[in-house]
N, C-alpha and C positions, 0 to 999 in steps of 0.2 A: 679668728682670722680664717675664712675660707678657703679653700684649696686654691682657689684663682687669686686670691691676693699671695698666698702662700707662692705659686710661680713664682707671681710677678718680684716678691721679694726675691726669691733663688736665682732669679734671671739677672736680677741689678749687682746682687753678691759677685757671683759667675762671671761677670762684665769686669771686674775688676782684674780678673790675673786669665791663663791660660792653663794653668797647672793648679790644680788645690795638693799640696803633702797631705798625704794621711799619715799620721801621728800613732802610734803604738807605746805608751809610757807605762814603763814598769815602775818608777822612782815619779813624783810629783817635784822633788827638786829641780830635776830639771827641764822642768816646763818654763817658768822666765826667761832661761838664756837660750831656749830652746826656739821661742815664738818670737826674743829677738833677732835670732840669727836669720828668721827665714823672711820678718819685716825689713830688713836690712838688705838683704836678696833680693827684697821683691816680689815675695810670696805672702802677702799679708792673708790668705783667704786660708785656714786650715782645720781637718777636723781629727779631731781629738776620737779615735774608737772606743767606746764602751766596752773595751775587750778585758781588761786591768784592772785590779781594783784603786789601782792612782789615779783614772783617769778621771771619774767628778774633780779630786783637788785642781789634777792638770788644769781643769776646764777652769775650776775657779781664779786661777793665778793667770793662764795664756789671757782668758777677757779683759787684762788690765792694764795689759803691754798696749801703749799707745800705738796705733795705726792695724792690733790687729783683729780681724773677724773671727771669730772665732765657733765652729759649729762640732757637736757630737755626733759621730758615727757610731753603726749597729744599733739603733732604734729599736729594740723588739718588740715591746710590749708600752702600756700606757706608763708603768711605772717609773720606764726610763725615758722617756718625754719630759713628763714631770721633775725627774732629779736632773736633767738637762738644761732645764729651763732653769730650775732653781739653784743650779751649780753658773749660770750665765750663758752656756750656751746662747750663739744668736741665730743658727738654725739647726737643723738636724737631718741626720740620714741615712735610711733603712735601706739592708741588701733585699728588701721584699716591702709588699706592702698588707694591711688586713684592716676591712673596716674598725677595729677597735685603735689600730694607732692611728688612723687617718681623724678618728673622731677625738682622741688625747690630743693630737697636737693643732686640731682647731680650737679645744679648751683652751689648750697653754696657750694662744697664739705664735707658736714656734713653726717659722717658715719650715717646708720636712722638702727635700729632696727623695722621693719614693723609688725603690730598686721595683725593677721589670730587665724580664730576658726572652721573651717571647710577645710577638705581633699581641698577642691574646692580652697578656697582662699591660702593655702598654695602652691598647684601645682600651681595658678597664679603669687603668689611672684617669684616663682624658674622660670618659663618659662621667667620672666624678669630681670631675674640675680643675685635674692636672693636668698642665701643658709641659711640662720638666718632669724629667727622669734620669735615675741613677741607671746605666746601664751593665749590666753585674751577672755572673763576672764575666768581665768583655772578650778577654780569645778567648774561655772556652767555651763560649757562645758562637762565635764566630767571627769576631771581633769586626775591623771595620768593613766587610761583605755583608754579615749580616746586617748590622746600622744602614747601610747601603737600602740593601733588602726592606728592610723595617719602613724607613723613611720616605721609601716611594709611595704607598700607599697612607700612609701617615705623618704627613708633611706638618702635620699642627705642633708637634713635640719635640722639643730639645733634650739632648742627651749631654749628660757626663759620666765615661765611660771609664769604668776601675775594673780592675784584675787584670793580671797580667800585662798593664800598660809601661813600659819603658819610654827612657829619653830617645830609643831608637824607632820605639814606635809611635809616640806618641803624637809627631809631624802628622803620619797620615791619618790621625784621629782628626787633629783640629783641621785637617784639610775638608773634611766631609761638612753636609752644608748644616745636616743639624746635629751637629757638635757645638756646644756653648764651650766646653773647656773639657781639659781630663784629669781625674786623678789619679796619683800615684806615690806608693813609699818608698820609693827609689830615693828620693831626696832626703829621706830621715834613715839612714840604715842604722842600725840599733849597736853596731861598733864603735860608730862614731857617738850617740849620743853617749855610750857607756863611758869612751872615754872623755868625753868633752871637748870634743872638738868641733865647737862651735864658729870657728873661721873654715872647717871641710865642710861645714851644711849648710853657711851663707855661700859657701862658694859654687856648691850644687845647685842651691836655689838661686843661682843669679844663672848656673844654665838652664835650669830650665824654665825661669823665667823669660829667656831668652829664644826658645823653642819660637818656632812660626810653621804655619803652615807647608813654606813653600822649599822645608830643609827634604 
């Protein structure tokens, strides 16, 4: 899969919701009622961090919950492409990018959403066939000024932009013209997973499912 079909998969993913949850699993239990809560919500598009060592299980159980998408975060190297793809992952994505994962996840055919935080790293994605980027991490980069900034000069590339994104700020992200959508863990906070409270995380996820531009 080449970087430009690679996009164009990440662009059709991203069309689906306004918000992707990033996902932080210490337990792989509770990945099922975890990825139903947030389908339930509204939130079918989520990715799963490479942070954990639950998170392959997570991946392999969240891909089977009917209606969800389901992608891994933290991409570093090609070996985590590979156990992405092969735990089900259906895209992936890295807080950076380096020709060895760009060339893993054309192998794997795994659509990769590539992290950039500078004018410089973004025209490098694009001159190797990326028109999507992870935008990372967004305030303290500059958050939507700098996107702002970036975009004039770089009108080909869409962003979705994580770190430090809230439901309070995440309105003036998706206001901006190349924002496809934003991520944020605000929807999963790790108190509620702990205890299971899985009607508090649908109910996040239907706010911020509910997020538009023009709050």
């Amino acid at each position: 899969m080449t970087p430009q079909n690679q996009s164009k998969a990440i662009r059709a993913i991203a069309a689906q919701v306004n918000v992707i949850p990033i996902v932080v699993l210490d337990d792989a239990a509770h990945a099922r009622p975890l990825a139903e809560a947030l389908v339930a919500g509204g939130l079918p598009v989520i990715e799963v961090t490479l942070r954990t060592s639950a998170a392959l299980d997570a991946i392999r159980v969240m891909a089977t919950v009917p209606g969800a998408t389901v992608g891994a975060g933290t991409l570093l190297t090609p070996k985590d492409a590979h156990a992405a793809k092969v735990a089900g992952a259906q895209f992936g994505v890295s807080p950076g990018c380096t020709p060895h994962l760009a060339e893993a996840v054309t192998i794997e055919n795994l659509p990769l959403l590539p992290g950039a935080a500078t004018a410089s790293e973004v025209m490098a994605l694009w001159q190797h066939g990326y028109d999507v980027a992870k935008f990372f991490p967004a305030e303290m980069y500059g958050g939507t000024e700098a996107l702002k900034s970036i975009g004039a000069p770089i009108q080909q590339v869409a962003f979705c932009p994580t770190g430090g994104v809230t439901s309070q700020n995440a309105p003036a992200y998706l206001r901006l013209a190349n924002v496809m959508c934003v991520g944020g863990s605000w929807i999963t906070p790790k108190d509620k997973i702990v205890a299971g409270d899985w009607a508090g995380i649908e109910a996040l996820a239907r706010e911020a499912a509910a997020l538009s531009p023009h709050e």
